[in-house]
Every structure is written in C-alpha cells, then in structure tokens.
N, C-alpha and C positions, 0 to 999 in steps of 0.2 A: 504494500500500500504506500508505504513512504518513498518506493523506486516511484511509483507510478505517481505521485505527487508532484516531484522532480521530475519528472519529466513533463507533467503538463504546465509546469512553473517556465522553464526553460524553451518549450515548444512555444506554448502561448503568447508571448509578446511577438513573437517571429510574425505567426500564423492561426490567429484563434481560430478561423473560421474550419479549420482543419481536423483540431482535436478531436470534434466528433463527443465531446460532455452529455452525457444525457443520465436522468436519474429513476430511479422506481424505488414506491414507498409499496409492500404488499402484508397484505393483512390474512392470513391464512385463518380459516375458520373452517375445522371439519375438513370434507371433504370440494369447499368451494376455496378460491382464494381470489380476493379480490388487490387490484394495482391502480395506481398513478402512475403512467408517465409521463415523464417533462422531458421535454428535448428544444434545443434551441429552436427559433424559426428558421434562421440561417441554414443550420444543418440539414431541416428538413424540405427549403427551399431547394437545396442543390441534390438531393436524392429524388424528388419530384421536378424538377428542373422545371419550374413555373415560379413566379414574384409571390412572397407570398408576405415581405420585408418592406417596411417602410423606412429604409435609411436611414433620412433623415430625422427620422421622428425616434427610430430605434426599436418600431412594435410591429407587431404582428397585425396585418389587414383582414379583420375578421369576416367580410365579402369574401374576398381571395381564398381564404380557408376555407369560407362553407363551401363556394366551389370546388375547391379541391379536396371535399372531407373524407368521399369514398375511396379517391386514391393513395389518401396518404393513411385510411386506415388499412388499406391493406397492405400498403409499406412495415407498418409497424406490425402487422401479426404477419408477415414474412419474415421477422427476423425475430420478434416478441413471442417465444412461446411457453407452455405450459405443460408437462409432458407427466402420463401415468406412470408407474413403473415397469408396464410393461409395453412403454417405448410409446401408446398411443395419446397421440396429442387430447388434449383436454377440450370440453368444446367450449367454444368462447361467445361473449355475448359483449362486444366493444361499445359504446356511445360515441357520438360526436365530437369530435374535437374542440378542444375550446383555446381562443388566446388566452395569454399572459404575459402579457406588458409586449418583452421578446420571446416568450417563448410558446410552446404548444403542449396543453395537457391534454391526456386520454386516459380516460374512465375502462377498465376494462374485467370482468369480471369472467373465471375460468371456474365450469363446473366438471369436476373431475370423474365423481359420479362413485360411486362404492367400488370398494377394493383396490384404492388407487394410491398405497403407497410402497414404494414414497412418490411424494410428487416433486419433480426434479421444474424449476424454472430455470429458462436458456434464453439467453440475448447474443443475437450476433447484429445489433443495432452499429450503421455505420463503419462495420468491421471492414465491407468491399472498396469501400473509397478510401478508408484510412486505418491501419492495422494498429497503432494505438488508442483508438476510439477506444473510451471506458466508461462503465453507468456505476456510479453508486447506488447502493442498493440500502436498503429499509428495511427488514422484514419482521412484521409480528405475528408472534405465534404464542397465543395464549399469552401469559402474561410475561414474556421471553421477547427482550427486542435484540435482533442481529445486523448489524452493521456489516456491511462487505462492498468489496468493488470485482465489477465483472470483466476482467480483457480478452482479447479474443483467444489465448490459451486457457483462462479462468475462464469458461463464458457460461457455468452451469451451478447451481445450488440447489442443496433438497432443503426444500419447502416442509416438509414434513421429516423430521427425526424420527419419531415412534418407529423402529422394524415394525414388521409386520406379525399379527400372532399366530403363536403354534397351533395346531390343531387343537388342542385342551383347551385352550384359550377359546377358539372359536366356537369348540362343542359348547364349553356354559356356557359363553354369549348367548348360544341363539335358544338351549336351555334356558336360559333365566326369559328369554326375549316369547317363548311357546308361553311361558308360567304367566308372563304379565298380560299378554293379548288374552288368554282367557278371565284371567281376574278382573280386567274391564271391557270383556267381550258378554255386554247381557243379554245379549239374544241365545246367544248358545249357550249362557249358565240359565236362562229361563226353560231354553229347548228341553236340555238335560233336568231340570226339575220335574219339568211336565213329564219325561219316559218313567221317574220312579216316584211316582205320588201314588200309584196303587202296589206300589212293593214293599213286600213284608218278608217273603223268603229269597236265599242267596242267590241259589242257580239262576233263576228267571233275570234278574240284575246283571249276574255275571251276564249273559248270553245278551240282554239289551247294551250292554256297556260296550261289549267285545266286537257287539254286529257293528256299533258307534264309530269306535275305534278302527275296525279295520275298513273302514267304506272312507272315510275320511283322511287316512293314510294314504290309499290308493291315487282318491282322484288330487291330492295335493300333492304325492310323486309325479304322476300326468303335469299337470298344470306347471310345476315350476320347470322339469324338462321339457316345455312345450310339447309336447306329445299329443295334449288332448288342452282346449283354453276353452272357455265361457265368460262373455263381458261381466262384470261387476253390474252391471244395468240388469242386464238377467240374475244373476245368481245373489243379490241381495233380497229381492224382491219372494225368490224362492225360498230362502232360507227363515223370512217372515211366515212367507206360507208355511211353510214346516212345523214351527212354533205355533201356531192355529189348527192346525192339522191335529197333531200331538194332543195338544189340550183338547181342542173340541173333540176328540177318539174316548179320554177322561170320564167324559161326562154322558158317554154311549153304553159302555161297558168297565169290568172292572177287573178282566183275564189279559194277564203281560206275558203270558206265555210265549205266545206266538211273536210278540212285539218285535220281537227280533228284528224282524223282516223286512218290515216297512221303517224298521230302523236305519236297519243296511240303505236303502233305499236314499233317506233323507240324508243321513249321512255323508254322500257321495256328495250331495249337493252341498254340504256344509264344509269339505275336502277343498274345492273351489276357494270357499270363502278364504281358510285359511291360507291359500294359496295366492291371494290378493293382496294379506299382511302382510307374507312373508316377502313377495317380491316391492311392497315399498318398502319395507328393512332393507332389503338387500341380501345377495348371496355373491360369499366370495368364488370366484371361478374357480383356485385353487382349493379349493374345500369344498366342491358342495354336496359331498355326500353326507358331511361332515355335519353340515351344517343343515340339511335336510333331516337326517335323524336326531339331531338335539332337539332343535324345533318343534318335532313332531313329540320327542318325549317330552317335552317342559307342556305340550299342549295336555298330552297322559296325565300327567304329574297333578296338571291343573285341574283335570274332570277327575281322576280319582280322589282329590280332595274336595272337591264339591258333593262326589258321592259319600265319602266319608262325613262331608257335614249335615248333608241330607237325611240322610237314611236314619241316622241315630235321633235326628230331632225329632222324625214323624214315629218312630218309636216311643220317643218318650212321652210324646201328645196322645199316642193310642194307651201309652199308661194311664197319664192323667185323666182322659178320657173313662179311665174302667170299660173298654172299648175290648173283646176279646179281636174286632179284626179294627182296619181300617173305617174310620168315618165316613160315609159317601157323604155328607154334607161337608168336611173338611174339604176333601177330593175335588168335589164342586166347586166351592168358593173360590181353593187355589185356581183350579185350572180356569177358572172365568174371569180372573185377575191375568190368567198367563195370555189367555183368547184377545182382552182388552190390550196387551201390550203387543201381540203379534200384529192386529189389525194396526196400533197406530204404525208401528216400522211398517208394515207393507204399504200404509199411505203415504209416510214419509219420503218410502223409496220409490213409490210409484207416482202419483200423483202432485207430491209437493216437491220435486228432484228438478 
C-alpha cells in the first residue's frame, strides 16, 4: 500500500489524468452485497471517449452522463464484478449514474443468491489503458471494517470470510430450519390435530402419522429435485382444502382406522408445501442430500412432538371428563374451530391473493 502511495504521489503531478484512482465502499450483508463506486469523470471520459468534463468548471455535465449512462454502466460491470465461489458471477442490479462535483458514482447492488461462498469481489477498472490504475476499497462486513487497495496483480478480495460448512453443520441447519417451519406452520399443526382428535389407541396413530410422513417425504424429494413441481397458487389452496376435509370427515364418523389412506393422499399435497419452504431457505448444491434429509427430519421431529402434545392432553380431558371413550361433543367443537380456520386460508389463498 505505501509502494502504491509512492507511486501515485510521484506519477501524479506528471500525469493525473492517467492514474486511473477510483474507489468502492461495499457493504456485505448475507448473501447480497451492496457498492459505491467513484471514479473520476476524466477517467471515465477517456474509456467512453465522449465529453462528459466541464474543464473549466472542473465537474461533471450531468446531460452528458444521463446520455451516456447505459454505456458507461456497462463499462463499469465489465471490469466491476462480483463472483460466487464457484466462479459464477453474481447477478447484478446497477442504478444510474450520478455526478459528483468531478467525479461519477454508481449505486450497485450484487445478489449472490445461496451457497455462495465465498464471494470473491474483482476490479480490473482502468487496468487496459493504465497498468497502475488502483481503487481503494471499503468493505463492511458485519460489524468488521477492511481497508484494502486493488492493483491489477491484487485485483481480487473475498467479501465473505466465513468457509463454508461441513456437512454436520449443514444437516442441523436445515434440522433446526424443518423444526421451526413446523412450529409456525399452523395449517399443518391444525391438519395434524384434526387426523388425531378421535385417537385413543397406538396402532391407528402410528399408521395415520407414518401414511403423513411418508407421502410428504416423497412429493418434497420430487419437488426440490425438480422431478415433479406444483405452483404454490395450487398447492396452498389444496392444503386448506385438506384441513376442511380432515375436520369436516371428524364430524361424519369417528373410525381412524382406515384414515391412513386419505392420509397418504393429503399428505402428498402437503410434500409440495414443504417443498416451497424449503426452496426459499435455500439448498446448498454441494449438500443436498444432506440437507434434504435434515429438513425432512427437523419437519418429523416437529409432528412427532405435536403428536406427543396432542395425544396426552385429549387423554387427560377424557379423564377429567369421566368419559370411558372420547367426547363426540369435544371432537365436534375442535374440529368446527379447525373447518372455520381451513375455510379462512382457503379464502385467503384463493380469493383475497
């Protein structure tokens, strides 16, 4: 840094218009990372080879720029980029160019997207007309400021520090990440109440719980390998139904025997759902087998403790009750509480969307 000081100390009074100074201040957040550049007008006059310098005044003619705004931003994200780590550019979303005084700022904002680190930022700004050309650089990252200068042998920095994590790492991530989507997913902790509101013995649960589980496994392996997709426009809408269905079946009969079936059934369609979560989380490419089975157990982990909360309370209501079986007036109420909350998401999703 101090060569490279000494040298733009010694070049400069020679030849400013040469050095090619330009700066970026970048704010790294997550997987997006947002920039300032500044670069003289001069320098970027003579790489767009149009006026774009008021000499005598010493500013930038902000006419002349808006003219030139398209070509000179894709000046800058020809040499200005943002790269995943595995090599693919980041996508970008630039603004306008704005003056300042003499110089030119750009607003420019790289979203890198999941699984992208590190994320390596590269300037080969003004490096073709001038092989000392240098930017200082800015970068915050969390509560972490780094100071650096980019030359055309230095032209690269990761943006991102954090490696990336091990598989262990990844499996409780998206474990913890199944665990939470259910515990504030109440349509399907409603769904699953309404399948064990007439259950009193093991078997019949187990075999409702397992048709649950394994229909919902399936169609969310489909879905996130693209193999088999349903819009969210559909499969929201469904999964209301489901919950209406469930319930309003409640208040028909009170044999879960068979339940299974039309378990499996609804299931498939609640597979989807979660396969919608999972792909706004994100899946890392290098993991997703990985990161598919976590998921899927944290979502287990989640319904078998809801059945574990369930089951024991309606027990202990058939106690207090003095009830040798299940209350059908209990049965009723819940499920016409579960019928009123499926009808509003199906209008929600349907009708008010």
């Amino acid at each position: 840094m101090l060569a490279l000081l000494g040298a733009a100390l010694w070049i400069g009074p020679a030849d400013a218009h040469r050095i090619g100074v330009s700066s970026v201040t970048l704010f790294a957040k997550g997987q997006v990372v947002e920039g300032e550049v500044a670069v003289k007008g001069s320098d970027l006059e003579t790489l767009l080879g149009v006026v774009l310098v008021d000499t005598a005044r010493d500013i930038v003619l902000e006419d002349a720029l808006e003219a030139n705004a398209d070509a000179a931003v894709a000046v800058l994200l020809r040499h200005v980029t943002m790269l995943r780590g595995d090599g693919v550019p980041c996508n970008v979303g630039p603004e306008s160019p704005e003056a300042d005084q003499d110089g030119v700022l750009f607003w420019v904002i790289w979203d890198c997207g999941t699984d992208a680190n590190p994320i390596v930022y590269r300037n080969t700004l003004f490096h073709d007309a001038n092989p000392l050309a240098i930017q200082n650089i800015l970068l915050y990252r969390g509560e972490t400021q780094i100071q650096d200068v980019l030359t055309s042998k230095y032209a690269e920095l990761a943006v991102t520090a954090v490696p990336p994590p091990g598989l262990w790492q990844v499996f409780l991530r998206y474990v913890h990440s199944g665990i939470s989507h259910i515990s504030v997913g109440y349509d399907h902790i409603a769904f699953l109440i309404a399948l064990l509101l007439w259950a009193r013995r093991a078997w019949p649960m187990v075999k409702v719980v397992t048709a649950f589980t394994v229909a919902h496994s399936i169609t969310l392996a489909l879905a996130v390998l693209d193999i088999v997709s349903l819009p969210s426009a559909i499969v929201e809408p469904l999964i209301a139904a489901s919950i209406i269905w469930v319930a309003a079946e409640n208040l028909l009969g009170q044999r879960i025997e068979g339940r299974w079936r039309i378990t499996f059934t609804l299931g498939l369609v609640h597979g989807f759902g979660f396969a919608g979560v999972l792909r706004e989380f994100g899946l890392p490419s290098d993991a997703l087998g990985v990161a598919l089975a976590g998921f899927n157990i944290g979502v287990e982990i989640g319904q078998v403790t809801i059945v574990a909360l369930t089951v024991p309370t309606l027990l202990v209501i058939d106690r207090l009750l003095n009830a040798g079986e299940r209350s059908p007036a209990l049965v009723r109420v819940a499920s016409l509480l579960i019928v009123g909350l499926g009808l509003y998401w199906l209008v929600r999703r349907t009708i008010l969307v």
